[in-house]
C-alpha positions in Angstrom: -20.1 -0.1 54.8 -19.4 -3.5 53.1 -18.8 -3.1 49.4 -20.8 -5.4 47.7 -19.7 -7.9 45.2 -20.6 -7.6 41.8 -22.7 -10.4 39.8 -21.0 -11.5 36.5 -22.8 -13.2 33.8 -21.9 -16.9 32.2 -23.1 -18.5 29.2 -23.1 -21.2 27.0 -20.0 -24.0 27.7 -19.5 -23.8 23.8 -20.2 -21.6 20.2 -20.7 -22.7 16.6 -22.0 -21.3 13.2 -25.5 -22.0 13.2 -25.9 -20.7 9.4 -24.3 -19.1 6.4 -25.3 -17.0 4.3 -24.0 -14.7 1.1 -25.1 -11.8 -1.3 -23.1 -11.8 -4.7 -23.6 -8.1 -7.0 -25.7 -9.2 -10.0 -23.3 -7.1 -12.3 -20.1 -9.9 -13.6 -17.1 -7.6 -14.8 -14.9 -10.4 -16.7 -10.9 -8.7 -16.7 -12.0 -7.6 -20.7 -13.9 -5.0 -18.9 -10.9 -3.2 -16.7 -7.4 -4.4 -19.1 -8.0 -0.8 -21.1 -8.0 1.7 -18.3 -4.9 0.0 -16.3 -3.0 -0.6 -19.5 -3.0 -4.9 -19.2 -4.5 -7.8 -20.4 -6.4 -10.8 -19.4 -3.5 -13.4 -19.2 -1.7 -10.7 -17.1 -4.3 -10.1 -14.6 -5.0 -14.2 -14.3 -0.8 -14.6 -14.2 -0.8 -11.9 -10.7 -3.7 -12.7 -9.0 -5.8 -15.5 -10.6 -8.9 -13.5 -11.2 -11.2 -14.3 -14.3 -13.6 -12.0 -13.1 -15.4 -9.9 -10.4 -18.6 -9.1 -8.6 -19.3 -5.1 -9.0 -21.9 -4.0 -6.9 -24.6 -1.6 -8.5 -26.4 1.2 -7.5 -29.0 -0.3 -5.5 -26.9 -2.7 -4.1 -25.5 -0.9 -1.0 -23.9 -1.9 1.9 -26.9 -2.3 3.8 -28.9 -4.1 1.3 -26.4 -6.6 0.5 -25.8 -7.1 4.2 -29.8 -7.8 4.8 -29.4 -10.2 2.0 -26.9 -12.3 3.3 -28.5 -11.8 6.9 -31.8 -13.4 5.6 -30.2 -16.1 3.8 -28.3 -17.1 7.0 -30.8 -16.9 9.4 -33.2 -19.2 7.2 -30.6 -21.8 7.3 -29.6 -21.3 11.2 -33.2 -21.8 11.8 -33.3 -19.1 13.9 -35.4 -15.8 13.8 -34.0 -12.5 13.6 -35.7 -11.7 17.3 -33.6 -13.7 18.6 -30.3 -12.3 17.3 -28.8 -10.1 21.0 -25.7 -8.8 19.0 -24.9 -7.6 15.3 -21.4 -7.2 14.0 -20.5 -5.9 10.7 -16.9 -5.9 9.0 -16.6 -3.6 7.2 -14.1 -0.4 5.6 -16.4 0.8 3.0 -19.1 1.8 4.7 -18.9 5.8 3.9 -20.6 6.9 7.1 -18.2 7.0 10.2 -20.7 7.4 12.2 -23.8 5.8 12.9 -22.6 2.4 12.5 -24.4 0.7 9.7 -25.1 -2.5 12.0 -27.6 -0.2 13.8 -30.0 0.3 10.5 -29.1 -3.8 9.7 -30.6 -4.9 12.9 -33.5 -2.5 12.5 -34.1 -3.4 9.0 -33.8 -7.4 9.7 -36.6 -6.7 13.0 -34.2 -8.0 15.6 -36.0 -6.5 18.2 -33.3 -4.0 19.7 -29.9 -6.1 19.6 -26.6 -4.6 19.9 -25.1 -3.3 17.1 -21.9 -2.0 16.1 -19.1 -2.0 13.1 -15.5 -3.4 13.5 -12.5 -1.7 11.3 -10.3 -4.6 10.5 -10.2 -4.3 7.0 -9.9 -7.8 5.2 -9.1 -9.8 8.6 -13.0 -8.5 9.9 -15.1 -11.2 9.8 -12.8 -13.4 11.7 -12.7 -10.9 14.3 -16.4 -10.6 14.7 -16.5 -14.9 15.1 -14.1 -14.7 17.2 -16.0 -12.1 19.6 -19.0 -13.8 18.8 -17.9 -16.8 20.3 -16.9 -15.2 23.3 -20.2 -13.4 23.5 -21.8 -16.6 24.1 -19.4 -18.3 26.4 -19.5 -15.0 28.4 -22.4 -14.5 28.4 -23.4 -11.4 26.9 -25.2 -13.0 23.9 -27.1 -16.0 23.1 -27.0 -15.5 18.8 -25.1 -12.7 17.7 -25.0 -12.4 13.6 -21.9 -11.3 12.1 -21.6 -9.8 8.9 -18.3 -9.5 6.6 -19.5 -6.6 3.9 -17.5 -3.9 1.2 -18.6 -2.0 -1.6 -14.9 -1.5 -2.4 -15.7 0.1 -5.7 -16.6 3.1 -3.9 -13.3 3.7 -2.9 -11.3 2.1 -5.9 -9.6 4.1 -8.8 -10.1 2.3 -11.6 -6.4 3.8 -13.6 -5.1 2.2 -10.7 -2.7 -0.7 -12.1 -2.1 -2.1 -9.0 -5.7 -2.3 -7.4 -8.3 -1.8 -9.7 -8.4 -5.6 -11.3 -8.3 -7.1 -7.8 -10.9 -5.7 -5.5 -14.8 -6.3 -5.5 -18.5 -5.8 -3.8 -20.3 -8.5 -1.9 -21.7 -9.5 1.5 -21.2 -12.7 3.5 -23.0 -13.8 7.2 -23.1 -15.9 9.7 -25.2 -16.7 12.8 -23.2 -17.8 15.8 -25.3 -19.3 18.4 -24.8 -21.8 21.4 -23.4 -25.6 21.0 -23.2 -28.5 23.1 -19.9 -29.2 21.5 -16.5 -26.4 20.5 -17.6 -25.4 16.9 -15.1 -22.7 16.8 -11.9 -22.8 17.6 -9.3 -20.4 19.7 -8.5 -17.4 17.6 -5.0 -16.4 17.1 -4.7 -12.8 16.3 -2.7 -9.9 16.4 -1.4 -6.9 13.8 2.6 -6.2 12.3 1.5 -2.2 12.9 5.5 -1.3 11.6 3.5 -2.2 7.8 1.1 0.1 8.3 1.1 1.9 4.7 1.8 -1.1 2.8 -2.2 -1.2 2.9 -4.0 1.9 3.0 -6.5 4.4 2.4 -4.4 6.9 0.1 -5.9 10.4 1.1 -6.4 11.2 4.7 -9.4 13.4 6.0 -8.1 16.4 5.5 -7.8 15.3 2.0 -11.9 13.5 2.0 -13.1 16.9 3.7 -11.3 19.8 1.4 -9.7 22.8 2.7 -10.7 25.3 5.4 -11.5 27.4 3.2 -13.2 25.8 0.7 -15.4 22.4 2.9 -16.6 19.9 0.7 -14.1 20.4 -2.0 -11.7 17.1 -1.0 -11.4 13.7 -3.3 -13.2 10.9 -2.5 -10.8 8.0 -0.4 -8.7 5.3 -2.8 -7.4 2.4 -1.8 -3.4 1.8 -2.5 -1.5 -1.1 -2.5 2.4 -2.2 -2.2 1.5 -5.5 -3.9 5.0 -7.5 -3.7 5.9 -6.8 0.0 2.2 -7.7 0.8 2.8 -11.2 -0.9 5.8 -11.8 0.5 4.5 -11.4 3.8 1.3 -12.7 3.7 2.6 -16.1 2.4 4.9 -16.9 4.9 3.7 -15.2 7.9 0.1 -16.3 7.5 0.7 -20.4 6.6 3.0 -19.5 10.7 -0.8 -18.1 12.3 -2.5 -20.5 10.2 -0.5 -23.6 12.4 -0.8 -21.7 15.8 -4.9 -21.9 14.9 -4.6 -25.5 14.1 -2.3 -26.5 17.4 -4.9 -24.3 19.3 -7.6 -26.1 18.6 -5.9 -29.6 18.7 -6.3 -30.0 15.1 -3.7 -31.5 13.0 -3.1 -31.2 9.1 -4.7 -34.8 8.5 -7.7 -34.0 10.3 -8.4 -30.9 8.7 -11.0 -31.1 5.7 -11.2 -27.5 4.5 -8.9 -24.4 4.0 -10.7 -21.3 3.7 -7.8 -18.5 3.3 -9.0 -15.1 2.5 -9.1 -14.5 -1.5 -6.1 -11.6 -1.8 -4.7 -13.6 -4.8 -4.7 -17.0 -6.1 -0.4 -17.1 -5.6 -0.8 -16.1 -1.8 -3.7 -19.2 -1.5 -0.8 -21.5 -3.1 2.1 -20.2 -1.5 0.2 -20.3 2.0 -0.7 -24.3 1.1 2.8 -25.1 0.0 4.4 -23.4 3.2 1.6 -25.2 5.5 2.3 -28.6 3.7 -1.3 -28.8 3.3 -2.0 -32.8 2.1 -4.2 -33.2 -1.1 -7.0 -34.4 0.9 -7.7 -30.9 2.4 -10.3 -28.7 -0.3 -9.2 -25.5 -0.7 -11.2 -22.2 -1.4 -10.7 -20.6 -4.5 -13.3 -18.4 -4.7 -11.3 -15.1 -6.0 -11.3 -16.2 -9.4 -14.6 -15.1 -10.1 -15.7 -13.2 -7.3 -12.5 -11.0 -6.6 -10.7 -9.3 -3.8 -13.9 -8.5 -1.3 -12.2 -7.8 1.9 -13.8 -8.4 4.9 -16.7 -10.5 2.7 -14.2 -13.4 1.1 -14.0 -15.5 3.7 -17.8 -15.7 4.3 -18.7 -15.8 0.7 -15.5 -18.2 -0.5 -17.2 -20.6 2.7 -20.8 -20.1 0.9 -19.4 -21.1 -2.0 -17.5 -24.3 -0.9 -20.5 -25.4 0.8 -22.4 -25.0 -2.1 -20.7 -26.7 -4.8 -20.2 -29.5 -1.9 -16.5 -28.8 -1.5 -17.4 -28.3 2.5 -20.1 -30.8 4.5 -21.5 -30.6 7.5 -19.5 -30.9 10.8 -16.0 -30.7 8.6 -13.4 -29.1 9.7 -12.5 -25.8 8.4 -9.5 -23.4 8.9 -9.9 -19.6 7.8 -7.2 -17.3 8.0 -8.0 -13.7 7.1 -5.0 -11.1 6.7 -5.1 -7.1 5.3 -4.8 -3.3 6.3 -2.8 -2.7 9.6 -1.6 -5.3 8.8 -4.2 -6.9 11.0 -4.8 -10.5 10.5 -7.1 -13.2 12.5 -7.2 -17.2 12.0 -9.4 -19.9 13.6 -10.8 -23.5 13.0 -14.3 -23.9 12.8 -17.1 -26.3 12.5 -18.8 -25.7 9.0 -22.8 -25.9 9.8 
């Protein structure tokens, strides 16, 4: 009997971002509100990390309905109906279910008429992950519009006595519909993780910790995040601005082309150190959005784009880079074509 062959599937020659979209907590928590519990002060917090002030999620605001949000908000602007969506990715570390995947209840919430759905561990460097597999959704095949979603409620999972985390991280959601192009809107992603810095990033207690004994189920802590601040800088400015120009030679891109630099907001002295060790030109806009948004994770990058496109720091059909970096370490960048 002749084995037969199989059929595989192609798709669209190219992938862009259709639409952006972003969900920002209504609650502003200026660094007044946090200097007592950590033992600091304003001037201190602005010195480390550039942060004026953060977006705190509140109760209602949960990881879902931030996500749906955003989702709306980038839909509307892609022009394109949630039906249509084939695929939903979510970033995302803070969801507190390990299973189901939030995505599933997005999609069902937004009416997208039975896409795929699933959630991606990647910590900060998530959303640029889900792009990237977006965009090879599409040119594969498997998916005509997939939305991606970068999301964290971090202060679930932040101790606020912390000194060394609990000024810098935040809540928020960011999106983005990925669809088909007649032209490359997003660039080859360069990837990859430094796995030997696992803990410099990390969830402090393990299961056993979140669960409680054997004896006594139920009666664990809740999961903090912990952070080795100075070996994170040290190799996050350096290394990154090294991924950052493997993205740009990748997509035949050079520094005077370039229009925008979207870096995910860790800190304000990683964003400068990463421009100085690039040799970024002063003609290239740069996203700042951590000074009053915070530390958001896998959200920054899409909400730090939302914001640049809003306050006309990014047009249409410029040229952006993002380069995302966190927990793993696992780290993503890639040039894109803002919508």
């Amino acid at each position: 009997m002749t084995t037969p062959s199989l059929q595989s599937s192609t798709g669209a020659p190219h992938a862009a971002i259709l639409g952006i979209g972003a969900y920002r907590p209504e609650r502003i928590v200026p660094n007044s509100e946090v200097v007592e519990a950590i033992d600091s002060s304003d001037e201190w917090i602005q010195q480390r990390s550039g942060i004026k002030a953060r977006r705190w999620a509140g109760p209602e605001e949960s990881v879902q309905m931030m996500s749906v949000a955003a989702s709306r908000q980038a839909l509307e602007r892609a022009g394109i109906d949630a039906r249509q969506i084939d695929c939903v990715v979510v970033a995302t570390v803070s969801h507190m279910l390990q299973t189901p995947a939030v995505a599933t209840a997005i999609a069902h919430e937004l009416g997208t008429d039975q896409a795929a759905a699933f959630d991606i561990s990647a910590a900060c460097a998530g959303f640029c992950h889900g792009i990237a597999m977006a965009s090879d959704f599409i040119r594969a095949g498997s998916a005509r519009h997939v939305l991606v979603i970068g999301v964290e409620r971090l202060t679930d999972i932040l101790d606020l006595n912390d000194r060394g985390t609990a000024f810098i991280f935040a809540d928020g959601a960011g999106a983005a519909v990925v669809g088909p192009s007649e032209t490359a809107g997003i660039g080859p992603v360069v990837w990859g993780s430094d796995g030997e810095q696992f803990d410099l990033i990390r969830q402090k207690e393990d299961w056993r910790d979140v669960v409680g004994s054997a004896d006594n189920p139920g009666s664990g802590t809740m999961p903090h995040l912990v952070m080795q601040g100075n070996p994170v800088f040290r190799w996050a400015s350096y290394a990154m601005a090294k991924v950052s120009q493997q993205a740009l030679d990748r997509a035949g891109v050079t520094l005077d082309q370039l229009d925008c630099f979207v870096p995910h907001q860790a800190n304000m002295r990683i964003i400068d150190a990463m421009a100085r060790s690039m040799k970024l030109p002063p003609t290239v806009r740069i996203a700042r959005d951590i000074a009053e948004q915070g530390n958001t994770s896998a959200a920054s990058i899409p909400l730090a784009l939302d914001r640049m496109i809003a306050e006309g720091d990014a047009k249409s059909g410029d040229l952006a880079l993002l380069v995302a970096f966190g927990a793993g370490l696992a780290y993503a960048a890639q040039v894109v074509t803002i919508p």
